[in-house]
N, C-alpha and C positions, 0 to 999 in steps of 0.2 A: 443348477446354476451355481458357478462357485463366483464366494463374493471376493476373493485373492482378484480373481483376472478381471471381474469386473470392474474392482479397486484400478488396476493396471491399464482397461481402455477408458475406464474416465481422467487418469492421468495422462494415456492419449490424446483424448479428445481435447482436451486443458491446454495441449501442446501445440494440436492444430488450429488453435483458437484465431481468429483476428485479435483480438487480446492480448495473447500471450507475443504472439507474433510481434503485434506492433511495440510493445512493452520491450522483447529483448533488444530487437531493432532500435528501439531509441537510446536502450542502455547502452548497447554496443558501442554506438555512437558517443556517448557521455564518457563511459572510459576512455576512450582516443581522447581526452581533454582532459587532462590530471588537476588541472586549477577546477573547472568545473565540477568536475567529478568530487574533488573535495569539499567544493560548496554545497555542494547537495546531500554531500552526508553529513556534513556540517547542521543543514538545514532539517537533517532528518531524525539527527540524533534530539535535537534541540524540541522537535516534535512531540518525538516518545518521550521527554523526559516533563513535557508538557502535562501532557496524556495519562503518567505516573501519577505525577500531581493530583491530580483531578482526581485519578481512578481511587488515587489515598485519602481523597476526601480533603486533597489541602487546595485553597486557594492560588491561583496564580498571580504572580504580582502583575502590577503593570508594564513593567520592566520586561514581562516574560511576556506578555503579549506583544509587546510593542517589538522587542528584539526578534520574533517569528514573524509577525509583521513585515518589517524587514528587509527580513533577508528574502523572504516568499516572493515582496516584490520586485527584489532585483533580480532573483533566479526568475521571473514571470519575464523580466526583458529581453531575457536572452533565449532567443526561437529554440535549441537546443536544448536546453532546461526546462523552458515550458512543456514542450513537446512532450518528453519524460515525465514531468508530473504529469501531465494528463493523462498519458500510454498507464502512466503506474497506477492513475485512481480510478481504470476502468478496468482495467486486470483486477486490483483489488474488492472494487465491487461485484466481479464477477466471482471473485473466492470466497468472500462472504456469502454471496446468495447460495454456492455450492454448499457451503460450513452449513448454514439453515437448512436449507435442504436434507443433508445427514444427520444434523440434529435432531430434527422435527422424529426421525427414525426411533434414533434414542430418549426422546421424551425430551431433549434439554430443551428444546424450544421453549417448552411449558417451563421449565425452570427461570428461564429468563424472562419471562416473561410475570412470572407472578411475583 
């Protein structure tokens, strides 16, 4: 068994996912709307730099929650937006549980874990 091709039908299978499917399907969509599409990378940069935060051990102000806050809820009003966050944090948890899954391979599991 070579692990190259196997690497390659699980990027397959990634591809025929309902997941993936529904995710690009709503991205597609979200690019045909350039105000939209801006808010949401607007919203997404504004995430990670969240997330930064944190992962650096710094505090968030309230200012930075409140300003993700938001924006989250106004991209939630709009059926389009929502739809793509949701399509995006069920692909995403579907590539996390893949990442663990290979991890577990390499032992990092256990690293994260202790």
């Amino acid at each position: 068994m070579n692990v190259y091709d196997q690497a390659h039908g699980l990027a397959q299978a990634i591809k025929m996912s309902e997941e993936y499917k529904q995710y690009e399907g709503a991205k597609a969509k979200i690019n045909e709307n350039e105000d939209l599409s801006k808010m949401i990378r607007d919203f997404q940069t504004k995430q990670f730099e969240f997330q930064a935060k944190q992962m650096a051990g710094q505090q968030p102000t309230q200012e930075d929650i409140s300003s993700l806050q938001q924006l989250y809820g106004i991209l939630l009003k709009d059926p389009l937006a929502a739809q793509y966050l949701e399509t995006e944090m069920r692909f995403s948890l579907m590539m996390k549980d893949v990442y663990e899954i290979l991890g577990e391979v390499a032992g990092m599991g256990q690293l994260m874990n202790d």
